[in-house]
N, C-alpha and C positions, 0 to 999 in steps of 0.2 A: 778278773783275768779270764780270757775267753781262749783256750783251743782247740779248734775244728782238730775233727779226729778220723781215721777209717784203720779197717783192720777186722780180717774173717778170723775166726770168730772170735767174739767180742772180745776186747783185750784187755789184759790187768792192769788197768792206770793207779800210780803211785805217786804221790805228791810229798816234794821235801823239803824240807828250808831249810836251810845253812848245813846239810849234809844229815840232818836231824828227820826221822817219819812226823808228818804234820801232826798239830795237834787239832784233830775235829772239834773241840768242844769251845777253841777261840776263833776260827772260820769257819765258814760255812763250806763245802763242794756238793755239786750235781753232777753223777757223770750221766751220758745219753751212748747211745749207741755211733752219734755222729760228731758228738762233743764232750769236753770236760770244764766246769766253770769253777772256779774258786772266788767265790765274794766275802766282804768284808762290813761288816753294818757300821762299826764304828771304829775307823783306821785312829790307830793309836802311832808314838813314835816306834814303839817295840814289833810293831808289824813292818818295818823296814828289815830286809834281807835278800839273798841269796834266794829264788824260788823254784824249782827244777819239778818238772812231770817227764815221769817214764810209762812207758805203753808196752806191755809186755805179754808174746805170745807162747808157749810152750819157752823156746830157749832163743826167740827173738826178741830184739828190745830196742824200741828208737827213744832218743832222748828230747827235750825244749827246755832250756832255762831262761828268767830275767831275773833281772835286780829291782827289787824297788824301792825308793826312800819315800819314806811318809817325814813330813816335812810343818814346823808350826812356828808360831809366832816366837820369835826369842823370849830370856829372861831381860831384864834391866841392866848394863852397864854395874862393874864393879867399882867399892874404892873410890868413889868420884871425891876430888880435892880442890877446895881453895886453894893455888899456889901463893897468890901474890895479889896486890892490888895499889893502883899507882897512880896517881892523873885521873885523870877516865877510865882508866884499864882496870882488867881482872881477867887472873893465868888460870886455868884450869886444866885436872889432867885426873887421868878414869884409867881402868883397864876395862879390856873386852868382858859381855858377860860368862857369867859360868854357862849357864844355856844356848845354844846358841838355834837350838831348833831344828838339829842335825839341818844346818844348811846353811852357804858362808856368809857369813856379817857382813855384806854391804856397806856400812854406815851409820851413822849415827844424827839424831835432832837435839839441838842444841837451843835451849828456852830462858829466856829472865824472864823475872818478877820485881815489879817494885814493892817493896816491904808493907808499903800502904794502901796500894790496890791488889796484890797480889793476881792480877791479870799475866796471866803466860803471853809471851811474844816470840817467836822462832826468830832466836840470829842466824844457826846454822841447818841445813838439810842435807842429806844426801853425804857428811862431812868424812871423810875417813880416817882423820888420823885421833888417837886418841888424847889429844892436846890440844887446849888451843886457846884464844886471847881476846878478849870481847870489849871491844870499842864503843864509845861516844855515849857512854853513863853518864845520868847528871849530877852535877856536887851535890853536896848534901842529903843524897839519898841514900838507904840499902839497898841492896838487891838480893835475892836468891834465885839459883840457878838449877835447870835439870837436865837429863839427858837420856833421849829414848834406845834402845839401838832397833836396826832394821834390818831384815832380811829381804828373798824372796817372797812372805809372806806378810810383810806390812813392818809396823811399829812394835816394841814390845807391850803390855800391857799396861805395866808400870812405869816409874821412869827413875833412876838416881836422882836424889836430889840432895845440894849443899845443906849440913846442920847447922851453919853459922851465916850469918846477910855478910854480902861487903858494904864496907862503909863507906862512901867519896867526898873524901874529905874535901869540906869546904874552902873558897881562898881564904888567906890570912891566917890558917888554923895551923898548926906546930904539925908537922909532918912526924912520924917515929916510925921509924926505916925498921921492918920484922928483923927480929931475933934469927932467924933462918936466911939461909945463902939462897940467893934470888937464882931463879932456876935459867938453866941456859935452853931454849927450846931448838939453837942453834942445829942444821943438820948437812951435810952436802946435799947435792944430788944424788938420786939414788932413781934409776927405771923401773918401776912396778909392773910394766908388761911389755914386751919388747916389742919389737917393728920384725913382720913376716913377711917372706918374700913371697913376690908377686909377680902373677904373670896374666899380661892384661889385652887387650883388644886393642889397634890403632884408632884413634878418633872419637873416643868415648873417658868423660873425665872419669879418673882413677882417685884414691883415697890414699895415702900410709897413716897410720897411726899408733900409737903408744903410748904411753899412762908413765909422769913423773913426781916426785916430790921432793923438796927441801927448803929448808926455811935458813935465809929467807927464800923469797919466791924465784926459783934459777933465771937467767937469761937463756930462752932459745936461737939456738942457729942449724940452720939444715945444709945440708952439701949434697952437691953429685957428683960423683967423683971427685972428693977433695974439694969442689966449685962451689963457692959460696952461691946461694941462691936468693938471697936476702932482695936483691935490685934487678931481680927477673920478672915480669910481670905476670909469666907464664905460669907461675907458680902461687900460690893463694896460703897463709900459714895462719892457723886457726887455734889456742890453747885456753878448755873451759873445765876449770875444777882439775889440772894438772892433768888432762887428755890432750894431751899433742897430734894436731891434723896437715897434713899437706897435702894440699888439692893442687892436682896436675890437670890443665887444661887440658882435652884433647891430645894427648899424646900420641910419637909417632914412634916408628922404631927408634930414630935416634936419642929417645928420650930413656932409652932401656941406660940399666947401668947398676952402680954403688950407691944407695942412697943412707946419709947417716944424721941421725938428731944429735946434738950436742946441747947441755945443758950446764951452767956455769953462775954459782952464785961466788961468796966471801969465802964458803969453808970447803969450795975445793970443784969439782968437774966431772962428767961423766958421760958416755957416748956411748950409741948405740947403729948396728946399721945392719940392711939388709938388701936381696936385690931384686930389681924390675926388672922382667924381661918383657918388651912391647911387641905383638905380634902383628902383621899387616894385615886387612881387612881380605879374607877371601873373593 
């Protein structure tokens, strides 16, 4: 951390973290007559905080703070469970890691293995919900399964992995329905990040977007003012990995207004909206 400094005569720079006098013996500082530097040879998570330098002349004093987060690889995915296993299928469900790397979980990789090559394959990437249902296994195989999580900073270094294979069971073979009540993965709609109002340029194509989930996977519908937009060609509706997109051609002022997503599976509905206002080109 670098800052330029002035001040007759030389002035008393003071360095603090979290309201705390630093401790010199875990950073490093240079002060100069024209500057003060604080480095760090080996950022650890614990060097994230609050950092404040004061410059002080007799009974003058100007202040500078920042914050910094030192930031790493997450731990592994908790608790990961064999739910269920059915047909081709097999339920899985994890909680978030205990570490998470001070910085927020992104996502999660989601891998089989068959029992007899034990080769890893990625079903899932990038996945965010902590459940989920893994298709088109072949009969009579095992499988074991793992799960990385991911941050800002990559993959964790480990991965949870299942103590027990599934088994798929082959045709003709007596099925025996688990001891345990088959989990409902059932959810409504619910917006994970809402739609911001906007205020845009005439004639230049515009964006909305928002981030949804529910299983099963909702039906979208978008409106302008209460106007369904579904059979306008004017309008372009785009949904990857539960990111809701509506691309506005060219837009003019008349195109300003209400605009809302609605999203609607089995177990219920949920809507969101915000507003465009469309400026004319100077």
């Amino acid at each position: 951390l670098f800052f330029p400094l002035q001040g007759k005569p030389r002035p008393k720079i003071i360095w603090m973290k979290d309201g705390q006098t630093l401790d010199s013996k875990d950073v490093g500082i240079r002060n100069s007559n024209t500057d003060t530097i604080l480095f760090i040879r080996k950022a650890e998570l614990h060097h994230s905080g609050a950092y404040e330098v004061t410059l002080q002349i007799e009974n003058m004093t100007d202040k500078v703070a920042i914050t910094m987060q030192i930031i790493d690889k997450p731990g592994p995915p908790q608790n990961i469970k064999l739910v269920d296993v059915w047909g081709f299928n097999a339920a899985l469900e994890w909680t978030p890691p205990q570490d998470d790397g001070n910085a927020q979980i992104l996502g999660y990789t989601v891998q089989k293995a068959d029992k007899k090559t034990m080769e890893w394959y990625t079903v899932f990437d990038h996945y965010r919900r902590t459940n989920c249902i893994i298709s088109d296994l072949i009969m009579g195989n095992e499988y074991f399964f793992r799960i990385f999580s991911e941050n800002l900073c990559g993959l964790s270094e480990t991965a949870a992995t299942t103590k027990n294979p599934a088994y798929i069971q082959k045709a003709g073979t007596i099925y025996k329905p688990p001891s345990y009540k088959e989990h409902d993965f059932s959810e409504p709609p619910k917006f994970t990040h809402p739609l911001a109002n906007r205020s845009v340029i005439a004639g230049y194509n515009t964006t909305l977007s928002c981030a949804v989930r529910g299983i099963p996977k909702p039906k979208i519908f978008w409106y302008k003012n209460k106007m369904d937009l579904s059979g306008d060609a004017k309008y372009r509706m785009f949904s990857k990995q539960g990111v809701l997109t509506l691309e506005i051609r060219k837009p003019t002022p008349f195109d300003g207004g209400c605009y809302t997503c609605k999203a609607v599976n089995e177990c219920g509905e949920a809507e969101i909206e915000c507003r465009l206002d469309v400026r004319g080109k100077q």
